[in-house]
PDB file of N, CA, C, O and CB in Angstrom:
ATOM      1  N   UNK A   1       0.817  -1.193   0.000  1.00  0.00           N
ATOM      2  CA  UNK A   1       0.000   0.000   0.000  1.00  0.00           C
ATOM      3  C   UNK A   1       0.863   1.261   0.000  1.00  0.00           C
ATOM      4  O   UNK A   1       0.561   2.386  -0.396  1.00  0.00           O
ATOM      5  CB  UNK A   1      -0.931  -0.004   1.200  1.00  0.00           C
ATOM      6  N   UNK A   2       1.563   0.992   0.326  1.00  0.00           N
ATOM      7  CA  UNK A   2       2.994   2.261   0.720  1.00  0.00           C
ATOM      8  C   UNK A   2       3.378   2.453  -0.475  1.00  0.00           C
ATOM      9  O   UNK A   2       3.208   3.531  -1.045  1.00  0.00           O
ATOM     10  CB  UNK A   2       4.527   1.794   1.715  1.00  0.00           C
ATOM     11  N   UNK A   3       3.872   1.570  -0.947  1.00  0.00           N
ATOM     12  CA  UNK A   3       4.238   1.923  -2.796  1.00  0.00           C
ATOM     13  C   UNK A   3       3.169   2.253  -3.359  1.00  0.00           C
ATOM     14  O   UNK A   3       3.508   2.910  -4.343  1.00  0.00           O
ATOM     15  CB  UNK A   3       4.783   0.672  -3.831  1.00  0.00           C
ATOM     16  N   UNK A   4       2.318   2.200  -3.324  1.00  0.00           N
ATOM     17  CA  UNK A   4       1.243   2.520  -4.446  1.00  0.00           C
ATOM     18  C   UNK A   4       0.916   4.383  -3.688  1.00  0.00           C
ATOM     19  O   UNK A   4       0.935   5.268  -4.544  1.00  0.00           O
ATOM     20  CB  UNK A   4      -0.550   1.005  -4.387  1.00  0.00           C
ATOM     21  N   UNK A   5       0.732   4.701  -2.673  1.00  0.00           N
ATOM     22  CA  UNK A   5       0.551   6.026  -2.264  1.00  0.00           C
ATOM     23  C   UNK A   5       1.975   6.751  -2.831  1.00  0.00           C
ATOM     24  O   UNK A   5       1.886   7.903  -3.255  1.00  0.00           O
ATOM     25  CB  UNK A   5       0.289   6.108  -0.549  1.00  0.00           C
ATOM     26  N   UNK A   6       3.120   6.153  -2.834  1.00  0.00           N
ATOM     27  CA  UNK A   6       4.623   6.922  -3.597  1.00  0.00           C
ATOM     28  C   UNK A   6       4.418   7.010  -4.772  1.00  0.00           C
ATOM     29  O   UNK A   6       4.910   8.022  -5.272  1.00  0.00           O
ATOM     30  CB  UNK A   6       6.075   6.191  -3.565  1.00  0.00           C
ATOM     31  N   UNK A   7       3.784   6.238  -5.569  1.00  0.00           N
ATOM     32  CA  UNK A   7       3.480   6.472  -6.628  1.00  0.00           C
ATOM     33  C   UNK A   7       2.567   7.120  -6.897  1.00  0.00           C
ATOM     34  O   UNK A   7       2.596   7.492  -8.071  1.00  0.00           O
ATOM     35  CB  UNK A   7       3.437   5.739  -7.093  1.00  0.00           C
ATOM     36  N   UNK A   8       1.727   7.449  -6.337  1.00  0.00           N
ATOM     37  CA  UNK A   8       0.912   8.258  -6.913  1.00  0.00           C
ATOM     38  C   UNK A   8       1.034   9.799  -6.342  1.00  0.00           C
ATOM     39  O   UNK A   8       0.489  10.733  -6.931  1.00  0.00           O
ATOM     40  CB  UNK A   8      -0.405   7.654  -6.760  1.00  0.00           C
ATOM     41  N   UNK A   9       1.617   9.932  -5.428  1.00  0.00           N
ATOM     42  CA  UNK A   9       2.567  11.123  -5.213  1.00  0.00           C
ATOM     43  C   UNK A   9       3.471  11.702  -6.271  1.00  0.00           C
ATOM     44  O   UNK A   9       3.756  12.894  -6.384  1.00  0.00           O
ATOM     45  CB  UNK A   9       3.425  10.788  -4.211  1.00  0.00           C
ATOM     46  N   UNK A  10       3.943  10.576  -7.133  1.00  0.00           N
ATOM     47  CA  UNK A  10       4.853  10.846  -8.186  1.00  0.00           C
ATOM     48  C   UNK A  10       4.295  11.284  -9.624  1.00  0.00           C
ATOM     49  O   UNK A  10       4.891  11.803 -10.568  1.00  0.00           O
ATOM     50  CB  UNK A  10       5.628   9.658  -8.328  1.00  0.00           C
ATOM     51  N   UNK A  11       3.048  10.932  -9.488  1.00  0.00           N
ATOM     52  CA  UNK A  11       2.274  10.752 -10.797  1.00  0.00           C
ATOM     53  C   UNK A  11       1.532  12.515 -10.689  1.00  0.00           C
ATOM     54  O   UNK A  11       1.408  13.378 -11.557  1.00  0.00           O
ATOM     55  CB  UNK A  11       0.902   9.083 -10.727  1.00  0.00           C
ATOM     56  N   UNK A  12       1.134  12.498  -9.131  1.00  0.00           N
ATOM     57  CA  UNK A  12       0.642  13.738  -9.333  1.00  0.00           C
ATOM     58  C   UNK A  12       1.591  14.949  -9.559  1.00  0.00           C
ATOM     59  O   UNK A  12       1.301  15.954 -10.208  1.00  0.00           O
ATOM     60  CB  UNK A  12      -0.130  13.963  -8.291  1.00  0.00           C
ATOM     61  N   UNK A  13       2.762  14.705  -8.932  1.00  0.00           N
ATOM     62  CA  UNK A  13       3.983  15.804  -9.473  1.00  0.00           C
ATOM     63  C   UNK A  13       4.001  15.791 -10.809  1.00  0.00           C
ATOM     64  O   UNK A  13       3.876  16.862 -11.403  1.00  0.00           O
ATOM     65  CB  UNK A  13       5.527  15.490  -9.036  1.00  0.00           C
ATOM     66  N   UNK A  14       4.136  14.768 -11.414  1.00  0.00           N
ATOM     67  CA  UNK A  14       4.193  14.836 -12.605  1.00  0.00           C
ATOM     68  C   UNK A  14       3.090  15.814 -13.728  1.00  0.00           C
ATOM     69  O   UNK A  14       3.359  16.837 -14.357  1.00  0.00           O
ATOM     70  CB  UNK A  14       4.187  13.543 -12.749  1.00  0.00           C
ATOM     71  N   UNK A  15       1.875  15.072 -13.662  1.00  0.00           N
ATOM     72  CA  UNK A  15       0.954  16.490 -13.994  1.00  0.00           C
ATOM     73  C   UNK A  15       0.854  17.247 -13.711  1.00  0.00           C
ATOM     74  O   UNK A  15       0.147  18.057 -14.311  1.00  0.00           O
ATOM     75  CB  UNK A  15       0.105  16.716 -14.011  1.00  0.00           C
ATOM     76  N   UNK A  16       1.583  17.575 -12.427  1.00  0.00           N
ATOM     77  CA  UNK A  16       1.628  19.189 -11.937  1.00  0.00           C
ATOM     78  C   UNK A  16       2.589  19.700 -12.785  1.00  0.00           C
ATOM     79  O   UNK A  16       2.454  20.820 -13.278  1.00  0.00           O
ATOM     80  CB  UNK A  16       2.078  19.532 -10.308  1.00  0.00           C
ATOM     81  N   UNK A  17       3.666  18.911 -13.036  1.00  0.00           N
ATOM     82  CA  UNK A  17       4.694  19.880 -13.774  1.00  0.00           C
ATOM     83  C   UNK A  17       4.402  19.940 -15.173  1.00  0.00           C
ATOM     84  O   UNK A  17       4.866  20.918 -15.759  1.00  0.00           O
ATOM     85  CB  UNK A  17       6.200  19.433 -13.638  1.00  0.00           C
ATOM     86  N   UNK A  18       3.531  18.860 -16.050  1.00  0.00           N
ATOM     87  CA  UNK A  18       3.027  19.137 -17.268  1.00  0.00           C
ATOM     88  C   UNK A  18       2.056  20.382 -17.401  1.00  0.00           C
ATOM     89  O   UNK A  18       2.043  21.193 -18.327  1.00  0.00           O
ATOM     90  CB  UNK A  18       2.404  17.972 -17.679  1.00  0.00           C
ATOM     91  N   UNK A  19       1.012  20.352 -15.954  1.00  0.00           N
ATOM     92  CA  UNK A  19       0.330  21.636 -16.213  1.00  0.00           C
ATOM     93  C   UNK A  19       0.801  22.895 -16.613  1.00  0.00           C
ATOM     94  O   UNK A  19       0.780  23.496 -17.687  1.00  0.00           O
ATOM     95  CB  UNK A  19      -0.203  21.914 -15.290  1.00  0.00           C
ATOM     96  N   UNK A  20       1.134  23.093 -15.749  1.00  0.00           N
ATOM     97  CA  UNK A  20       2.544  24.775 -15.025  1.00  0.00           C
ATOM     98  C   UNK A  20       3.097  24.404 -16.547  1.00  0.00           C
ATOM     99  O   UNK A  20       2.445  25.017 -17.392  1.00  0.00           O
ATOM    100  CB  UNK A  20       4.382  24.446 -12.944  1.00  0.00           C
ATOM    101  N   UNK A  21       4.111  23.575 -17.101  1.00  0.00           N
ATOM    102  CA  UNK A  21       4.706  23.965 -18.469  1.00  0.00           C
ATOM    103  C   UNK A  21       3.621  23.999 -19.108  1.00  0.00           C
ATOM    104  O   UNK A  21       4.454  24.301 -19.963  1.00  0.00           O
ATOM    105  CB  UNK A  21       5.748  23.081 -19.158  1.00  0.00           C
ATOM    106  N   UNK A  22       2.322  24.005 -19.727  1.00  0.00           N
ATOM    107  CA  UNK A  22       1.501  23.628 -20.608  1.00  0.00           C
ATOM    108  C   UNK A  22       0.974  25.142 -20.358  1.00  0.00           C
ATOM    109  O   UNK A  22       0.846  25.747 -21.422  1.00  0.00           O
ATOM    110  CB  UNK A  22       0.598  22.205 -20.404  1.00  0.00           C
ATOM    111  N   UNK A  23       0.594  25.998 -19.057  1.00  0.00           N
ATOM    112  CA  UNK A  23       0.389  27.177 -18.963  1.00  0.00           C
ATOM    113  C   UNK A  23       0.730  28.074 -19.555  1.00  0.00           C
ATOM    114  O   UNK A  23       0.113  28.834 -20.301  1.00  0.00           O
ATOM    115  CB  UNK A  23       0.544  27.413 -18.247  1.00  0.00           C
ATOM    116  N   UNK A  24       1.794  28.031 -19.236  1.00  0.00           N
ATOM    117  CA  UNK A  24       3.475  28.712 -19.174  1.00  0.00           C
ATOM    118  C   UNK A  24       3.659  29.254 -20.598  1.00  0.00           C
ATOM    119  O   UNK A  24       3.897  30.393 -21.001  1.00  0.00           O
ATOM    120  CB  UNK A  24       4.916  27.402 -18.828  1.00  0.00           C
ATOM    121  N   UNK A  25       3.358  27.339 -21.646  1.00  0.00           N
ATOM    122  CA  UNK A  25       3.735  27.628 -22.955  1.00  0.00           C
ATOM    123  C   UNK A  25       2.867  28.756 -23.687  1.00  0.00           C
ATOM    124  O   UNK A  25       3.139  29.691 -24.440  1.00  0.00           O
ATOM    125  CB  UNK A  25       3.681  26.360 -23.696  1.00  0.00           C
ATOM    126  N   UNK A  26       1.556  28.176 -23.052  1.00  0.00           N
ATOM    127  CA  UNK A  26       0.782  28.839 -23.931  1.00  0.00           C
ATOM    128  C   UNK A  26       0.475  30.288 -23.649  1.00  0.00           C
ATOM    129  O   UNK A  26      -0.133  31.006 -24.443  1.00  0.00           O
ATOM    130  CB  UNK A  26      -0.342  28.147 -24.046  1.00  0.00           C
ATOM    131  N   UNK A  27       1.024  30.763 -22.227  1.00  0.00           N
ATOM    132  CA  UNK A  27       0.901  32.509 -21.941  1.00  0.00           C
ATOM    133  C   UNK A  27       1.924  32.968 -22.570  1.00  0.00           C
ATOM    134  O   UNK A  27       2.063  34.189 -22.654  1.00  0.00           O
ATOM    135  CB  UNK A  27       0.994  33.126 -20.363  1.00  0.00           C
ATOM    136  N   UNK A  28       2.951  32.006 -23.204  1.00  0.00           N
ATOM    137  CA  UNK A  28       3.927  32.972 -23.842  1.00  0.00           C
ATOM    138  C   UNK A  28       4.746  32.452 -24.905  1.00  0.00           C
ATOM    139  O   UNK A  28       5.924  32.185 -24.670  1.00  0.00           O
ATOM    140  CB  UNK A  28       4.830  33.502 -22.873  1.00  0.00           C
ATOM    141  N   UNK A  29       4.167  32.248 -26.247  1.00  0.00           N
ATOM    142  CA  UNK A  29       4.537  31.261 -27.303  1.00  0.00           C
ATOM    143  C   UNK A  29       5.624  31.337 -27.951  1.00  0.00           C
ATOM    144  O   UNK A  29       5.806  30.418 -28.749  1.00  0.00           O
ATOM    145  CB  UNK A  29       3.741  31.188 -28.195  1.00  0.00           C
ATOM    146  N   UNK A  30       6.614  32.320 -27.863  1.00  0.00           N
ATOM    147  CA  UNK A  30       7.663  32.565 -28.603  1.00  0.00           C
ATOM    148  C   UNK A  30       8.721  31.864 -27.709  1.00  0.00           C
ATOM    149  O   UNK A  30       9.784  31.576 -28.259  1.00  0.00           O
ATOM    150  CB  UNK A  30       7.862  34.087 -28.928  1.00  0.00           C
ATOM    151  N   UNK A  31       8.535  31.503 -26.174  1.00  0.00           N
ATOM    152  CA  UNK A  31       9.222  30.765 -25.677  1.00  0.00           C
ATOM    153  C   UNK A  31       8.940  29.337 -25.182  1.00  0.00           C
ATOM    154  O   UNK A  31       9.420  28.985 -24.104  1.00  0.00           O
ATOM    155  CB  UNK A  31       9.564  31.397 -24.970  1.00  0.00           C
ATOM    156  N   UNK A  32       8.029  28.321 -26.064  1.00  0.00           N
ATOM    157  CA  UNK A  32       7.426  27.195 -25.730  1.00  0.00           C
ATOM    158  C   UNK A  32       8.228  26.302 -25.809  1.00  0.00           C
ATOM    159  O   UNK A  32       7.976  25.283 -25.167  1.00  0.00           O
ATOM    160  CB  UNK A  32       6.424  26.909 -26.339  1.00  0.00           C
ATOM    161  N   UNK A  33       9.622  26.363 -26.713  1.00  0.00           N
ATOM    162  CA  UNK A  33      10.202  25.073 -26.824  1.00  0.00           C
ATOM    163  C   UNK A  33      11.487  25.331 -25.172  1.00  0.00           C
ATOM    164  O   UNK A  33      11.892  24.498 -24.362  1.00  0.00           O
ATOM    165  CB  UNK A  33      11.061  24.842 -28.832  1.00  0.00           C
ATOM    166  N   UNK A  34      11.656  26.283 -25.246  1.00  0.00           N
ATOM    167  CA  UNK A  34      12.567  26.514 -23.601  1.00  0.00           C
ATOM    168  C   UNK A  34      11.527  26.371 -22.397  1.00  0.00           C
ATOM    169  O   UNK A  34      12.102  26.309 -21.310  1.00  0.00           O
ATOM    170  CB  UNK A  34      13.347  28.358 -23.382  1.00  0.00           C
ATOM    171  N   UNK A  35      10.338  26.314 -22.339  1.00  0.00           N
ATOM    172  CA  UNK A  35       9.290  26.272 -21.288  1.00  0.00           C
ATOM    173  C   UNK A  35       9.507  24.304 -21.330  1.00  0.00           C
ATOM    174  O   UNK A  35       9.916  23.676 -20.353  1.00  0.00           O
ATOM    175  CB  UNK A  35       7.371  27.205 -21.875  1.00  0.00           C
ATOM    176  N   UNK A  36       9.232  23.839 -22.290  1.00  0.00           N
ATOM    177  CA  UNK A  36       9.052  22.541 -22.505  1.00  0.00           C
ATOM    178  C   UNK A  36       9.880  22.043 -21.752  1.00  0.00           C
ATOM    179  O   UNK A  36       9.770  21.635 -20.596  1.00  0.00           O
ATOM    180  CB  UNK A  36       9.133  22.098 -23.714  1.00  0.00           C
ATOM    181  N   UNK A  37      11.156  22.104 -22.787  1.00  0.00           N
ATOM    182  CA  UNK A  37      12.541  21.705 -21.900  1.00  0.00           C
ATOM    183  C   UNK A  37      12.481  21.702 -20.434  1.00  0.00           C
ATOM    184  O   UNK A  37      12.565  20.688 -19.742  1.00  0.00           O
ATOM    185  CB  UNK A  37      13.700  22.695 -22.173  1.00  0.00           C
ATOM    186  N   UNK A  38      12.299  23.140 -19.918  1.00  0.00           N
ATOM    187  CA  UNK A  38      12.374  22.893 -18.421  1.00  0.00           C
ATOM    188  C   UNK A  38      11.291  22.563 -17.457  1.00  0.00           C
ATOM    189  O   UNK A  38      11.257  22.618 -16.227  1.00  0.00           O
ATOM    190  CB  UNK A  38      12.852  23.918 -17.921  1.00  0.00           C
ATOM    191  N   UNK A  39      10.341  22.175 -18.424  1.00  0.00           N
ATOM    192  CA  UNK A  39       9.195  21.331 -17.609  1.00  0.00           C
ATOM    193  C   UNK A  39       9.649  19.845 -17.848  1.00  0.00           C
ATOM    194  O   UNK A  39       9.116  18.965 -17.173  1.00  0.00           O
ATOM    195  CB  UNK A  39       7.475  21.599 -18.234  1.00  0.00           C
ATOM    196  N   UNK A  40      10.710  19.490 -18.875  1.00  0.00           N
ATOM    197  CA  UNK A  40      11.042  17.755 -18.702  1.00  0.00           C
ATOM    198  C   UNK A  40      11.958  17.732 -18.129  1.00  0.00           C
ATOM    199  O   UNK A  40      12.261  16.586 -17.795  1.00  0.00           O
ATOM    200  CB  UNK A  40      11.312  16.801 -19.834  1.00  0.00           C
ATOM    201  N   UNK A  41      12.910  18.808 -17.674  1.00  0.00           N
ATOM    202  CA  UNK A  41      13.766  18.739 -16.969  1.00  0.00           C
ATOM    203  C   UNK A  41      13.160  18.374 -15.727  1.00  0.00           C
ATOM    204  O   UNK A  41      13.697  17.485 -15.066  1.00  0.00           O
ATOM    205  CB  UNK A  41      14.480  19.766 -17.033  1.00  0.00           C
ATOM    206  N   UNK A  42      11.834  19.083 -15.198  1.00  0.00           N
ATOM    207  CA  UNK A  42      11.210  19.013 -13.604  1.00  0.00           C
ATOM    208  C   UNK A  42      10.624  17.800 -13.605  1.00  0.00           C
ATOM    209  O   UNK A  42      10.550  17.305 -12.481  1.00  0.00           O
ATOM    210  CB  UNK A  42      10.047  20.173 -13.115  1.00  0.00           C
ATOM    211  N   UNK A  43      10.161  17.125 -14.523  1.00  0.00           N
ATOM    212  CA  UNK A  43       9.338  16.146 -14.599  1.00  0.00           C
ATOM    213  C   UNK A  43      10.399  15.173 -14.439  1.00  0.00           C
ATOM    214  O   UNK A  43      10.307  14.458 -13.442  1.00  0.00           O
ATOM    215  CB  UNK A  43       8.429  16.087 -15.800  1.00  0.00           C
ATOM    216  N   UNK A  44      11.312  15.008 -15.152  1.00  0.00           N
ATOM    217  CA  UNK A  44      12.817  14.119 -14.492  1.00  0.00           C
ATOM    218  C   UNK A  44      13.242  13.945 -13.027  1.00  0.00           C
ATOM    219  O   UNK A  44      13.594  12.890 -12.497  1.00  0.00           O
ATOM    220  CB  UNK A  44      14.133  14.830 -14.976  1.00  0.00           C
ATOM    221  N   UNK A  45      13.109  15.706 -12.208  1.00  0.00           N
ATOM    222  CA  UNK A  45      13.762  15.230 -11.108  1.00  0.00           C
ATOM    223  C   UNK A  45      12.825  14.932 -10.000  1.00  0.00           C
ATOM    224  O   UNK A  45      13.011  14.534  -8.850  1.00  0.00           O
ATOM    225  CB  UNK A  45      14.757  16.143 -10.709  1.00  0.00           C
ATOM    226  N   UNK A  46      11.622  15.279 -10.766  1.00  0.00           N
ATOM    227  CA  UNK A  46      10.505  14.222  -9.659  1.00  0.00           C
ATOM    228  C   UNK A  46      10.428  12.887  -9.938  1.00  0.00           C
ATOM    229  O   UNK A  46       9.625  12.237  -9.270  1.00  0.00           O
ATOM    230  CB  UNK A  46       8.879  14.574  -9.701  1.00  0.00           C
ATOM    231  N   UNK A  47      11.024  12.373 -10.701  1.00  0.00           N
ATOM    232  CA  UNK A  47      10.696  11.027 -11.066  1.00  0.00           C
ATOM    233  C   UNK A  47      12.468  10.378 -10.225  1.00  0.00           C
ATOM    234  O   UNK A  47      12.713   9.221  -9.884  1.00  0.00           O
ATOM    235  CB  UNK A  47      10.350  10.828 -13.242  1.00  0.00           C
ATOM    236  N   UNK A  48      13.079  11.185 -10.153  1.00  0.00           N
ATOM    237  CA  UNK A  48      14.420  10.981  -9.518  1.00  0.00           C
ATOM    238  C   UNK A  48      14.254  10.945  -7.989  1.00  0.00           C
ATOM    239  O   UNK A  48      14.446   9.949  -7.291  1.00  0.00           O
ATOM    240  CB  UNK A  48      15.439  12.141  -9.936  1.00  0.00           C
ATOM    241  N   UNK A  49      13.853  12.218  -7.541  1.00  0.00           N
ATOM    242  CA  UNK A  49      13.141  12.628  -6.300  1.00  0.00           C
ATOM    243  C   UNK A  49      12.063  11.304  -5.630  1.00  0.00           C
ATOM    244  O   UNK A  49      11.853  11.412  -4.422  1.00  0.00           O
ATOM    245  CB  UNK A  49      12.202  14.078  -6.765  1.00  0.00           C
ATOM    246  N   UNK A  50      11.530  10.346  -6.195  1.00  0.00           N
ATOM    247  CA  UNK A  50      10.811   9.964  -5.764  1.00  0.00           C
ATOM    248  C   UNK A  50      11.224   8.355  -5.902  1.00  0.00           C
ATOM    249  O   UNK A  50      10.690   7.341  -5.452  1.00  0.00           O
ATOM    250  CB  UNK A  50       9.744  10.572  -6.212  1.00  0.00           C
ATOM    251  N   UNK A  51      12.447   8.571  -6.750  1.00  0.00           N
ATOM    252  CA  UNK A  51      13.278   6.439  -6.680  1.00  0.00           C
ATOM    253  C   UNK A  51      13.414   6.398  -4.751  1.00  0.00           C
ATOM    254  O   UNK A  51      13.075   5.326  -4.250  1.00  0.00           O
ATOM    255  CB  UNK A  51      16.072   6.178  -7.833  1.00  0.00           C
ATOM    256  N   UNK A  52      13.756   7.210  -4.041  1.00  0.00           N
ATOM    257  CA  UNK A  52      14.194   6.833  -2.785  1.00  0.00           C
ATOM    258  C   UNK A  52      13.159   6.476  -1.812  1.00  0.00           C
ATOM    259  O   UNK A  52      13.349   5.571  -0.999  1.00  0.00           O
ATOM    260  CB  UNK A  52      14.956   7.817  -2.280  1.00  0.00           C
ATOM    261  N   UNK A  53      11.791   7.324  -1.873  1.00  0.00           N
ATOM    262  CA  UNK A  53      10.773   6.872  -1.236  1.00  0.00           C
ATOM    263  C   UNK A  53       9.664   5.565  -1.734  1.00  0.00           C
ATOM    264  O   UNK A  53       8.722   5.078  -1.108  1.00  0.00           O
ATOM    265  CB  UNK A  53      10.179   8.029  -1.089  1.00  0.00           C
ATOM    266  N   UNK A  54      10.044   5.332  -2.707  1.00  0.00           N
ATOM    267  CA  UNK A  54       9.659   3.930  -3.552  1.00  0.00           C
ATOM    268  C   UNK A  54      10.060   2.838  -3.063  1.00  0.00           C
ATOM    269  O   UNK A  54       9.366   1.867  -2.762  1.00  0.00           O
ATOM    270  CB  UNK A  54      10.160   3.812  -4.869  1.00  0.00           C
ATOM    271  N   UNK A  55      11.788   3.028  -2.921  1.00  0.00           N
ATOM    272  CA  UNK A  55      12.261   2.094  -2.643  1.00  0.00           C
ATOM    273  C   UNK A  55      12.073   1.622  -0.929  1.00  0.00           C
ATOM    274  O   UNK A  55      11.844   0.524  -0.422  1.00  0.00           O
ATOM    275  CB  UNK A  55      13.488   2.320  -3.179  1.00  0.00           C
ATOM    276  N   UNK A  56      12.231   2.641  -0.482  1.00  0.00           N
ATOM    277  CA  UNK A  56      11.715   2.804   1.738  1.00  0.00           C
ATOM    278  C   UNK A  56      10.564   1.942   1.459  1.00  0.00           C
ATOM    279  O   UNK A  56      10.500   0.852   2.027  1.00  0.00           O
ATOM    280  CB  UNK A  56      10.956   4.935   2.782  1.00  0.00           C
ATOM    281  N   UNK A  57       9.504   2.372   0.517  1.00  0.00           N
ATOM    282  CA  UNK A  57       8.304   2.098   1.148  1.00  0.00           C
ATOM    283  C   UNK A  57       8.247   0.891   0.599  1.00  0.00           C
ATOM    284  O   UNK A  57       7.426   0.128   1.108  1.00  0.00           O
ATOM    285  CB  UNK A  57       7.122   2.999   0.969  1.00  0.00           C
ATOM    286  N   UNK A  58       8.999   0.416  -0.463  1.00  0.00           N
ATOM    287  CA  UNK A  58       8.544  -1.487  -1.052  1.00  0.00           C
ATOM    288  C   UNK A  58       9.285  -2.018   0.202  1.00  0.00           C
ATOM    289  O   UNK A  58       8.669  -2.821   0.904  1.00  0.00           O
ATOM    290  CB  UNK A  58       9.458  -2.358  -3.028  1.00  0.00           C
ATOM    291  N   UNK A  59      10.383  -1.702   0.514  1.00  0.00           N
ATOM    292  CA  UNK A  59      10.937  -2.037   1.573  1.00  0.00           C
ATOM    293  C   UNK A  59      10.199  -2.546   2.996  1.00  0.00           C
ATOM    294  O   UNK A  59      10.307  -3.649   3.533  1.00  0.00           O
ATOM    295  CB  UNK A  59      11.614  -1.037   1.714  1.00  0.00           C
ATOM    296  N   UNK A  60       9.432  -1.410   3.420  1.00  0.00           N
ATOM    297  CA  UNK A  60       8.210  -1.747   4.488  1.00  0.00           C
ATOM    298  C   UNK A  60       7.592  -2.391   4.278  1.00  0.00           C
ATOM    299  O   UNK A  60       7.518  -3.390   4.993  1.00  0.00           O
ATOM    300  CB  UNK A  60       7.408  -1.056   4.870  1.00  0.00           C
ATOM    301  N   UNK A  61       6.623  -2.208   2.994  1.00  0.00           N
ATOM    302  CA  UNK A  61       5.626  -3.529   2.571  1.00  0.00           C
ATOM    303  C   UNK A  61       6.262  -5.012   2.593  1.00  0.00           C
ATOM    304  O   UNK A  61       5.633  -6.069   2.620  1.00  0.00           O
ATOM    305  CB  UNK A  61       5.098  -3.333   0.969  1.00  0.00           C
ATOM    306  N   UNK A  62       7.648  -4.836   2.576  1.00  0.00           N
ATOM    307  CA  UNK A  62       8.254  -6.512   1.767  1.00  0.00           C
ATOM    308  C   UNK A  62       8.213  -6.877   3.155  1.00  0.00           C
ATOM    309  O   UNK A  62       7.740  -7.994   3.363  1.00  0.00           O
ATOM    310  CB  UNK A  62      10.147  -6.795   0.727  1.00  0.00           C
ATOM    311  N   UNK A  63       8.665  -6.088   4.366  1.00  0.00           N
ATOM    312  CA  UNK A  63       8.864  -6.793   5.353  1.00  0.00           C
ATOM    313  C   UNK A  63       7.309  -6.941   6.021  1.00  0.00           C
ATOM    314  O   UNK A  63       6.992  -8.046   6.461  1.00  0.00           O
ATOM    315  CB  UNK A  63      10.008  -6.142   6.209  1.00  0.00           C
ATOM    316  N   UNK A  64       6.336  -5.807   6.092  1.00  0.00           N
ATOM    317  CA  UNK A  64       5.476  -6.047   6.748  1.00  0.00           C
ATOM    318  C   UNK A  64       4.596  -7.619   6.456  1.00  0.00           C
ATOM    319  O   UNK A  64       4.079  -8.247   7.380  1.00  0.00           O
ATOM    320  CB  UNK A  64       4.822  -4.852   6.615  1.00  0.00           C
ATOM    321  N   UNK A  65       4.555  -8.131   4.803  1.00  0.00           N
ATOM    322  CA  UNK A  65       4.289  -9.157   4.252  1.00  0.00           C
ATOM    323  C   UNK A  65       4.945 -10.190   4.953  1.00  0.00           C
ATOM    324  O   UNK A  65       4.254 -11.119   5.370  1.00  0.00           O
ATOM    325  CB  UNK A  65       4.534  -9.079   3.006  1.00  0.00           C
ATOM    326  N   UNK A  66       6.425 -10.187   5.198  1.00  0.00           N
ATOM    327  CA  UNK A  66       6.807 -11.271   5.758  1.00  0.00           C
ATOM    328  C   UNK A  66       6.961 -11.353   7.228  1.00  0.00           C
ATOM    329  O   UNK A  66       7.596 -12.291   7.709  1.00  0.00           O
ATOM    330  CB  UNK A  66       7.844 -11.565   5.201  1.00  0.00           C
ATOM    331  N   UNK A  67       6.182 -10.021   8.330  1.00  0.00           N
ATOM    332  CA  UNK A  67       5.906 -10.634   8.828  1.00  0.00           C
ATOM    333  C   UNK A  67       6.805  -9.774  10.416  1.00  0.00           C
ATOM    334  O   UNK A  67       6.444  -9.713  11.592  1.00  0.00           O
ATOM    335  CB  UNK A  67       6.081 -11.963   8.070  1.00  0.00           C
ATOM    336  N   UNK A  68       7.940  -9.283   9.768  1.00  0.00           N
ATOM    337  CA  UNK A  68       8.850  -8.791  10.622  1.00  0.00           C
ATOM    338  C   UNK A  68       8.888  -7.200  10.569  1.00  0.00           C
ATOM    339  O   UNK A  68       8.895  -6.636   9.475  1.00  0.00           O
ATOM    340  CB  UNK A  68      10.153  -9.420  10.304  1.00  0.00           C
ATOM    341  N   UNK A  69       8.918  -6.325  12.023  1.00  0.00           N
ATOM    342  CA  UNK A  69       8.856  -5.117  11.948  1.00  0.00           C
ATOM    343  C   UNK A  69       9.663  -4.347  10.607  1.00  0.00           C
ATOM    344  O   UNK A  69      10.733  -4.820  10.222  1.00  0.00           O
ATOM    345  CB  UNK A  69       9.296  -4.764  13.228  1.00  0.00           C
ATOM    346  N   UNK A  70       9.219  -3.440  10.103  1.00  0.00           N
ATOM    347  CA  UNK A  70      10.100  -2.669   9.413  1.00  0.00           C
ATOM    348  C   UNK A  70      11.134  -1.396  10.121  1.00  0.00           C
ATOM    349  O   UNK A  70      10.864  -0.527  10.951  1.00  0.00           O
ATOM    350  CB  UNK A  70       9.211  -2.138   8.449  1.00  0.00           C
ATOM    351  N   UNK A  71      12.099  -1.643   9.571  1.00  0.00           N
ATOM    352  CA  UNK A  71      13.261  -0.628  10.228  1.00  0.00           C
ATOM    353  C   UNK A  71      12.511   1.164  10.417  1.00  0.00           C
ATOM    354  O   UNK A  71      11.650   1.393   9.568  1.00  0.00           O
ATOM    355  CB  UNK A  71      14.901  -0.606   8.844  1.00  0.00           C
ATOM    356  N   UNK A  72      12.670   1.827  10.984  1.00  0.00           N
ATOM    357  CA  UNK A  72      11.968   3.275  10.620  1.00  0.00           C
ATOM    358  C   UNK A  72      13.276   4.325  10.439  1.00  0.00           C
ATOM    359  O   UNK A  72      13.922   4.398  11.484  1.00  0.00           O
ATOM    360  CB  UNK A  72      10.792   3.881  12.045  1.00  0.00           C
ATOM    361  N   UNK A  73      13.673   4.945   9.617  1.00  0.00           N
ATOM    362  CA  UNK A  73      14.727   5.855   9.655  1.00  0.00           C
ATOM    363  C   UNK A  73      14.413   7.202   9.922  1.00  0.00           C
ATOM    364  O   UNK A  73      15.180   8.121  10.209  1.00  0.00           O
ATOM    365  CB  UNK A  73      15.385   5.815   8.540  1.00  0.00           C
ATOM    366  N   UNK A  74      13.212   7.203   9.793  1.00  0.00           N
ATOM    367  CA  UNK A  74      12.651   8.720   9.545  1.00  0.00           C
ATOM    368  C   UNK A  74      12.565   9.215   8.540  1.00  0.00           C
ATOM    369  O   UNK A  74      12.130  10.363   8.453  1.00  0.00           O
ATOM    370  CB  UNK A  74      13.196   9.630  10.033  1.00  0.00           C
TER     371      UNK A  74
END
């Protein structure tokens, strides 16, 4: 369940950052292909941003499945 709430944390960053560039492009068209760019640039480092809490949380699930406390790091 933990992975699936990280993911969809990730998914919603993600359309957030397609929105905001998709705004962006269209309030100001002479600069859409540099708006783009740095909306896939953002859309990258949320998808980067979010390998570490993916991995914590399959982590919890794998153990809670088998049974044994999961570590907590904070």
């Amino acid at each position: 369940m933990r992975v699936l709430i990280e993911v969809v944390h990730i998914v919603i960053g993600l359309v957030a950052a397609a929105l905001i560039s998709a705004a962006a492009a269209w309030s100001y068209p002479r600069a859409t292909g540099d708006i783009w760019l740095v909306g896939y640039a953002c859309m990258i480092a949320v998808v980067l941003m979010g390998i570490g809490p993916v991995r914590k949380a399959f982590a919890a699930d794998k153990a809670k499945l088998a049974g044994t406390e999961p570590r907590v790091d904070g």
